[in-house]
Every structure is written in C-alpha cells, then in structure tokens.
NUROVO-854205 format. One record per residue: x, y, z of N, C-alpha, C in turn. Coordinates in steps of 0.1 Angstrom, whole numbers. Example, Ala and Ser with C-alpha at 12.3 -4.5 7.8 and 13.67 -1.06 7.14 Angstrom:
# NUROVO-854205
rec n.u:132; n.v:-57; n.w:78; ca.u:123; ca.v:-45; ca.w:78; c.u:132; c.v:-33; c.w:78
rec n.u:128; n.v:-22; n.w:71; ca.u:137; ca.v:-11; ca.w:71; c.u:129; c.v:0; c.w:79
//
This chain:
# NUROVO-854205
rec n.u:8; n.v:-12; n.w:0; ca.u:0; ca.v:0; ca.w:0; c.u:9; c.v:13; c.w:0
rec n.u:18; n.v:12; n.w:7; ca.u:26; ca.v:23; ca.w:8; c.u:34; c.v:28; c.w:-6
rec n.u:37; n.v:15; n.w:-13; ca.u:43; ca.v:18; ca.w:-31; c.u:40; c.v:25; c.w:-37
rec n.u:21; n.v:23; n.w:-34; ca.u:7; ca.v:23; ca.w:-42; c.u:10; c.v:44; c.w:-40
rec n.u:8; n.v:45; n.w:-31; ca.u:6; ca.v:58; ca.w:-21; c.u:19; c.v:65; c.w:-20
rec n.u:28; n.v:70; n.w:-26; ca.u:38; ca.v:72; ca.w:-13; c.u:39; c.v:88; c.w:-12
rec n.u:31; n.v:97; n.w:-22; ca.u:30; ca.v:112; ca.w:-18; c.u:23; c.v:115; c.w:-4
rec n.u:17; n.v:100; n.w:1; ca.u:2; ca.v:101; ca.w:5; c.u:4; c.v:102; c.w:22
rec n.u:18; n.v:106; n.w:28; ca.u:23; ca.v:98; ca.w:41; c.u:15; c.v:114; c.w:49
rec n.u:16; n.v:103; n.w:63; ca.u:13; ca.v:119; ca.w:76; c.u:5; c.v:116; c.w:78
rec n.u:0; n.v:128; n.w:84; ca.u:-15; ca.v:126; ca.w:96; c.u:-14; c.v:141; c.w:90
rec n.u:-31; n.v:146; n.w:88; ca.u:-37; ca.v:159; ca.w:87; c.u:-51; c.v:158; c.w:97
rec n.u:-46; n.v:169; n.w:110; ca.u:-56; ca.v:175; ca.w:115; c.u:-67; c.v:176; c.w:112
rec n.u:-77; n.v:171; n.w:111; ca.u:-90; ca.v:183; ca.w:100; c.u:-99; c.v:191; c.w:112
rec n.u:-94; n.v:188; n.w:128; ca.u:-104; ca.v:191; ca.w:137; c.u:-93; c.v:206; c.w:144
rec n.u:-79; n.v:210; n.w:135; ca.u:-68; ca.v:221; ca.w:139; c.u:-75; c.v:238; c.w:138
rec n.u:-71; n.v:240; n.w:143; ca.u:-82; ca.v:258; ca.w:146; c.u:-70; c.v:267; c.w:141
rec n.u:-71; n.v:273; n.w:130; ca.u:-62; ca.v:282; ca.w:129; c.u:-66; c.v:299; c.w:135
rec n.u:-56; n.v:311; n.w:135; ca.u:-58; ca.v:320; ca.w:143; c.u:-51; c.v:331; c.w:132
rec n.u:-57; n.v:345; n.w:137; ca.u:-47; ca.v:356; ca.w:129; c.u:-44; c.v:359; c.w:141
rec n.u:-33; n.v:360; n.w:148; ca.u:-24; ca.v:365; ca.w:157; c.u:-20; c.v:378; c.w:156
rec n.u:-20; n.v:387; n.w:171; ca.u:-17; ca.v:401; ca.w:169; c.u:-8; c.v:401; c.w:182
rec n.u:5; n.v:406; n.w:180; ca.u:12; ca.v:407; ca.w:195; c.u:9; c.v:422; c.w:203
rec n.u:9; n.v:422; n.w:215; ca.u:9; ca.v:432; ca.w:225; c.u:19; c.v:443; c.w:219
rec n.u:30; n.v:441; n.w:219; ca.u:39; ca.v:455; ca.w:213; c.u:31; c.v:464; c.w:200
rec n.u:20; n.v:458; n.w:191; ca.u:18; ca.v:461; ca.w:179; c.u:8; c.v:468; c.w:185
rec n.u:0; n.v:463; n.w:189; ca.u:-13; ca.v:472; ca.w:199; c.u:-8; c.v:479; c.w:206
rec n.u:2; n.v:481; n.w:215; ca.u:9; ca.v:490; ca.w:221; c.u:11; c.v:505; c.w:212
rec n.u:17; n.v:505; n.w:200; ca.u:24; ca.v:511; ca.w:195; c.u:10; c.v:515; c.w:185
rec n.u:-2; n.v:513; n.w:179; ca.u:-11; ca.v:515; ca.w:173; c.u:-21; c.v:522; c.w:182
rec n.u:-25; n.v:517; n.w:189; ca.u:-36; ca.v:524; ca.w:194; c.u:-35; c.v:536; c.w:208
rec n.u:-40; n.v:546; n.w:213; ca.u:-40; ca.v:552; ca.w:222; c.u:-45; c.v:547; c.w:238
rec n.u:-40; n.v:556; n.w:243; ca.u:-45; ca.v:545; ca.w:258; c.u:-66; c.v:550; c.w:257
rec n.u:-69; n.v:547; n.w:269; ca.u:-88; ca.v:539; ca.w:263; c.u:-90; c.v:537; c.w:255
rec n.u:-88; n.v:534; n.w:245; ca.u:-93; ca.v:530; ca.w:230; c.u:-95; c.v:517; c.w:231
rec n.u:-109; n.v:513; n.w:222; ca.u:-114; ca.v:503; ca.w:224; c.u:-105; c.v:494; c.w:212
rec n.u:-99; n.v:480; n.w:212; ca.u:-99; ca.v:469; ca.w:198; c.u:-107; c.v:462; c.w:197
rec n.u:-106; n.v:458; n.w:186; ca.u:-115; ca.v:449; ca.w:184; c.u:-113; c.v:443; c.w:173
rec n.u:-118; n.v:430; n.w:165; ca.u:-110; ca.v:424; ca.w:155; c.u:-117; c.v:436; c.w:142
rec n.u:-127; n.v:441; n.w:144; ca.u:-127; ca.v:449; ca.w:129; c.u:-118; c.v:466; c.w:130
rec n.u:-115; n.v:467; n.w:142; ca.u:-104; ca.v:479; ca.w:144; c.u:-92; c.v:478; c.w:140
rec n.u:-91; n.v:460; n.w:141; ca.u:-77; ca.v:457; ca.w:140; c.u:-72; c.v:452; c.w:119
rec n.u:-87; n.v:451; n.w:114; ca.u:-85; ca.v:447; ca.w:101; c.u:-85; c.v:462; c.w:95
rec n.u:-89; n.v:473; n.w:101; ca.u:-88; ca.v:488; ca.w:94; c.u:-77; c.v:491; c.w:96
rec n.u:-72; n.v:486; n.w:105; ca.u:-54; ca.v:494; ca.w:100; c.u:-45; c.v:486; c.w:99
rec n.u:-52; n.v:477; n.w:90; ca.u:-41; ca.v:461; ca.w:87; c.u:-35; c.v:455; c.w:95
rec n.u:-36; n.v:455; n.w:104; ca.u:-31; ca.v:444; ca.w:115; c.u:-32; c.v:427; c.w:115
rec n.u:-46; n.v:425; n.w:109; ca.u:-52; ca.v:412; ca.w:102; c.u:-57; c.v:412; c.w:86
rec n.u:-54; n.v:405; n.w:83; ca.u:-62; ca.v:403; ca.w:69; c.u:-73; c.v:401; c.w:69
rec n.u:-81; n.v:396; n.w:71; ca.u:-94; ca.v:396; ca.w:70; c.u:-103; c.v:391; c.w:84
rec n.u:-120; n.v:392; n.w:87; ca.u:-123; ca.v:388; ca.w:99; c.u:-130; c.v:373; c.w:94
rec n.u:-123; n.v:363; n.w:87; ca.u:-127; ca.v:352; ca.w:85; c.u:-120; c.v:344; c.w:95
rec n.u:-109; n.v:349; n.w:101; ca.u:-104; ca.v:335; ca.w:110; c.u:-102; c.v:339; c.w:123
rec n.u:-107; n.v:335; n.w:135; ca.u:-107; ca.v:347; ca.w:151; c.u:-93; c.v:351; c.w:151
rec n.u:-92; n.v:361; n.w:163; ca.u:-80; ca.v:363; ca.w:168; c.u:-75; c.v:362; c.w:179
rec n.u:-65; n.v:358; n.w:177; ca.u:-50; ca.v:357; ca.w:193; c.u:-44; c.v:362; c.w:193
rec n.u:-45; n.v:371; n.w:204; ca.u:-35; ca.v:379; ca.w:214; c.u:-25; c.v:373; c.w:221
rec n.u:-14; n.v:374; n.w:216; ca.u:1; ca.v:369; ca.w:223; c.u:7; c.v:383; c.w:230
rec n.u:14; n.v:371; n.w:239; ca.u:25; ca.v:382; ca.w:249; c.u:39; c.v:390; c.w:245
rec n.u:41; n.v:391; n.w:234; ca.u:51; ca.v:395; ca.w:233; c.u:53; c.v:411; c.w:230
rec n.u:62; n.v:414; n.w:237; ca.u:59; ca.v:433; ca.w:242; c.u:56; c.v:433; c.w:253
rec n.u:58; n.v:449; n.w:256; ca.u:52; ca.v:451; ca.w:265; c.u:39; c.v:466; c.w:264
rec n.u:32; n.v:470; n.w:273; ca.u:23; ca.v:477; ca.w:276; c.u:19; c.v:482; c.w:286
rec n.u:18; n.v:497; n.w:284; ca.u:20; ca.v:506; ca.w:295; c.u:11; c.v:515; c.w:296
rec n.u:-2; n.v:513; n.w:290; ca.u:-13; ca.v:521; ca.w:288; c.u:-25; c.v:510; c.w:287
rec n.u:-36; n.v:515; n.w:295; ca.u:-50; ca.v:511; ca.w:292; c.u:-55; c.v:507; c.w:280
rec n.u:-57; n.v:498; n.w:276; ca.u:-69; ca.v:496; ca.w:267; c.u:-76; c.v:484; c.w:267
rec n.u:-92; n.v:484; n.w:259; ca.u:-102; ca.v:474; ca.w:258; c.u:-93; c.v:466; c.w:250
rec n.u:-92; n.v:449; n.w:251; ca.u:-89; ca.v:439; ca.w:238; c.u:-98; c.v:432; c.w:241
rec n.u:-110; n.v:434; n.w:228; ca.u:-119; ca.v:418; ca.w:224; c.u:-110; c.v:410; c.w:214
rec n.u:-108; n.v:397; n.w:216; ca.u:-107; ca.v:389; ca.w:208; c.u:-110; c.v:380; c.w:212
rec n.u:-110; n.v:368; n.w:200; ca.u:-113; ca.v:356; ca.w:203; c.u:-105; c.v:347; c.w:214
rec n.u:-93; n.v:345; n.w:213; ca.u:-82; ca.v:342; ca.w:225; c.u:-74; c.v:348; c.w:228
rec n.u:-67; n.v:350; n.w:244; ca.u:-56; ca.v:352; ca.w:243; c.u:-45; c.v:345; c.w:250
rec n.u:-33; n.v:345; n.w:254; ca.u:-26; ca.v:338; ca.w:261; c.u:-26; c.v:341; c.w:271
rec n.u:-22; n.v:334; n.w:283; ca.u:-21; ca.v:339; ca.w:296; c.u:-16; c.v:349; c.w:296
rec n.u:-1; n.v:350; n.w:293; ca.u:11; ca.v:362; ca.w:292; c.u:6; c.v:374; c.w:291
rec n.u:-4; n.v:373; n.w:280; ca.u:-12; ca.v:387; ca.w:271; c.u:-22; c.v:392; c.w:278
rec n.u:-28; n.v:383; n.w:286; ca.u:-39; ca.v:387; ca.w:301; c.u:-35; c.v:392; c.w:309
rec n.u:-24; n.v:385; n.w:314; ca.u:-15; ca.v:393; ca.w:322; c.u:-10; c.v:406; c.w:318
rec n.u:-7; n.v:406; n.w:311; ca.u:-3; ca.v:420; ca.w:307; c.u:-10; c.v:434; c.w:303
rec n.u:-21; n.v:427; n.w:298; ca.u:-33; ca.v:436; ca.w:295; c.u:-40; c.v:441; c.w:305
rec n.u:-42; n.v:435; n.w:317; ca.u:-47; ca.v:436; ca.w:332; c.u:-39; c.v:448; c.w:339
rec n.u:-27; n.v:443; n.w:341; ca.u:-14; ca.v:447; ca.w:349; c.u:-15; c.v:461; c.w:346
rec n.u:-15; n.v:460; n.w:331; ca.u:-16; ca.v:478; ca.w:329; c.u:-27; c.v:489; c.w:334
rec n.u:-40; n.v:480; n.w:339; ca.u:-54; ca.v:486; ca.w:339; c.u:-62; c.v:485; c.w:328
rec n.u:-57; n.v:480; n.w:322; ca.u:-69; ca.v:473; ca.w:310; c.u:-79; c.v:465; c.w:309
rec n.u:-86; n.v:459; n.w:297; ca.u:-94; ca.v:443; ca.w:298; c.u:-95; c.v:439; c.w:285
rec n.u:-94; n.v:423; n.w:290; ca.u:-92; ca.v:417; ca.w:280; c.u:-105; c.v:409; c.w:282
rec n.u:-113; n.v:408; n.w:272; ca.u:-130; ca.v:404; ca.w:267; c.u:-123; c.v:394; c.w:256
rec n.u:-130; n.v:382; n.w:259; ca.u:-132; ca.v:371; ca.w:249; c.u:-146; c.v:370; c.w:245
rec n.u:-143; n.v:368; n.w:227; ca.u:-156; ca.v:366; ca.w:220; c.u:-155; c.v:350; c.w:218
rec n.u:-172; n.v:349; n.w:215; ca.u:-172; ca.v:332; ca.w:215; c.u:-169; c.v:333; c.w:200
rec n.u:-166; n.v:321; n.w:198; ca.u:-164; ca.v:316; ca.w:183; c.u:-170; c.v:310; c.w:180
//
C-alpha cells in the first residue's frame, strides 16, 4: 500500500483551529490609551487580513497604557499584561 501511495504519508488534522495573531507591542504602538480593539479595528489598520479566522492575542511586548482587547483568544502572558496595565481583556465566542 505504501508503493501504491507514497506522496500520500502523515497525519492531517481536520479538527486544527487556525488563528490571525496580533502581539501586544503592535497594539501598544497602534492604538491610544482607552481605546477600544477589536477584530474589525484591527483589520482597518491592517493588522489582520481579513475577519474570517478569530483572533489571538500573544504576549510579546510590552504595555503601558490602558486599553479594551476583544478577541477571540488570548494567552495567559497577554492577560496578564493587558490587566497589569489597567486594562481588559474580553473574549468573543467563536
């Protein structure tokens, strides 16, 4: 079978959740402190390509100002961080 097949090898997820990912330093440096994000704030000033796949918020950077983050996930790191400053981090359901 394997002769038969051999482009055919691996294992494919079909149950894998992909993500547009946005890190903390990029929202740091984009938006003003209270200012609300959100994923269609974030596709107006290119940050995401489009609002077909949720988004995650990663920790990397840092942040020194208030702001609203709705997204779909974030990491711990990115909670924490978004907190620490006086902010909130709101998850949307998917």
């Amino acid at each position: 079978m394997v002769k038969r097949l051999p482009t055919q090898r691996g294992f494919v997820n079909i149950f894998k959740q992909y993500y547009s990912t946005v890190n903390l330093d990029v929202l740091a440096a984009r938006f003003p402190q209270e200012s609300e994000v959100t994923p269609l704030a974030m596709k107006e000033i290119r940050l995401i390509r489009g609002l077909n796949l949720p988004v995650k918020v990663l920790g990397r950077g840092e942040i020194d100002h208030a702001i609203t983050v709705t997204a779909h996930k974030f990491s711990t790191e990115a909670k924490r961080k978004i907190e620490a400053a006086g902010g909130r981090a709101v998850e949307l359901q998917q």
